[in-house]
C-alpha positions in Angstrom: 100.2 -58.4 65.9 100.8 -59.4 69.5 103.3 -58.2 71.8 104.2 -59.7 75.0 105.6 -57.5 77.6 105.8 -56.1 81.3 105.5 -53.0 82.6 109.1 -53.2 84.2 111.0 -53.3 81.2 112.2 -50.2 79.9 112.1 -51.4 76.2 108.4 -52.6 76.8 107.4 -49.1 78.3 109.0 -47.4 74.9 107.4 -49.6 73.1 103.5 -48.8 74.9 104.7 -45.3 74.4 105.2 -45.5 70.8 101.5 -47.5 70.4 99.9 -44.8 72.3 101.3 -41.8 70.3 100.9 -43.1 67.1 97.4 -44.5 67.4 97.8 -48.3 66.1 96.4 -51.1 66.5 98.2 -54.4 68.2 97.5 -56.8 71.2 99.4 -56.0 74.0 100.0 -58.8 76.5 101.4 -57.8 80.0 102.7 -61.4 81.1 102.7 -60.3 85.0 98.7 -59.1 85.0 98.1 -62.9 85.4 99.4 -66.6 85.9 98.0 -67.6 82.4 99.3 -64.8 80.5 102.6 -65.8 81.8 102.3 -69.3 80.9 101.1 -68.6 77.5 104.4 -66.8 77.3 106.8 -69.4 79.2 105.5 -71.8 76.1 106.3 -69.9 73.7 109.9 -68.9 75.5 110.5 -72.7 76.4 110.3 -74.1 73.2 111.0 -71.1 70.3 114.2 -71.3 68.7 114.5 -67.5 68.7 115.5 -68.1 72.8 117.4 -70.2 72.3 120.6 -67.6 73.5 118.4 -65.9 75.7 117.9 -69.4 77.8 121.6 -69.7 77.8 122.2 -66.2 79.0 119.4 -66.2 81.6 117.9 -63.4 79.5 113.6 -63.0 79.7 113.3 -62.3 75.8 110.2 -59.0 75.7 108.9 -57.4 74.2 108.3 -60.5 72.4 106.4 -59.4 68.8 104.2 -62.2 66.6 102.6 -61.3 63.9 99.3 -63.0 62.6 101.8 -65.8 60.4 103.5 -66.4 63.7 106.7 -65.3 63.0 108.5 -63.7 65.8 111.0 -60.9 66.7 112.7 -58.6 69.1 113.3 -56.3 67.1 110.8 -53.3 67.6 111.7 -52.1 63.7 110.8 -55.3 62.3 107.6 -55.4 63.7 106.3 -52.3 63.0 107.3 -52.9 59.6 104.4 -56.0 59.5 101.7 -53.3 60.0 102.8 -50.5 57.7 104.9 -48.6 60.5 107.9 -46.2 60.0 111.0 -47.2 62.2 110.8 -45.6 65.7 112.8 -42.4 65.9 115.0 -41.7 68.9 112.9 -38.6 70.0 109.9 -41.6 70.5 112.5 -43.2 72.8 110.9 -41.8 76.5 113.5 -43.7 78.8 117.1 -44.6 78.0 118.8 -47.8 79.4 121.1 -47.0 82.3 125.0 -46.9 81.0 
């Protein structure tokens, strides 16, 4: 699996969290390390019917999760699902989106 992401997004930094403490294995691919890592990702963006109403909202659309079919998600539970993962449990949940 691949996930694109950037270490200023609160979901993304949950999600790193959640790799780290429970040991598995997936690509991670901070888009703002480099100009190519955030082309590869403006492609995918630009053209994926998934943004489709993110484009219209002006929303960024990450942590962005592929699996090795290509099929793509938002959703953090659907994606560990692919690689035999449990649902993340709210005490794994390290920051909180502001109110």
């Amino acid at each position: 699996m691949k996930v694109y992401g950037a270490e200023i997004c609160i979901d993304c930094r949950n999600y790193k969290a959640i790799q780290k403490r429970r040991g598995f294995e997936a690509e991670y691919i901070e888009i703002t390390e480099d100009t190519g890592k955030l082309k590869e990702f403006l492609k995918i963006r630009d053209h994926a019917p998934l943004f489709a109403p993110l484009r219209e909202r002006g929303g960024i659309g990450i942590p962005l999760f592929v699996n090795e079919d290509g099929k793509m998600t938002f959703d953090m539970d659907e994606a560990l699902s692919w690689i035999g993962q449990a649902p993340v449990r709210s005490d794994e949940i390290i920051e909180k989106r502001p109110e």
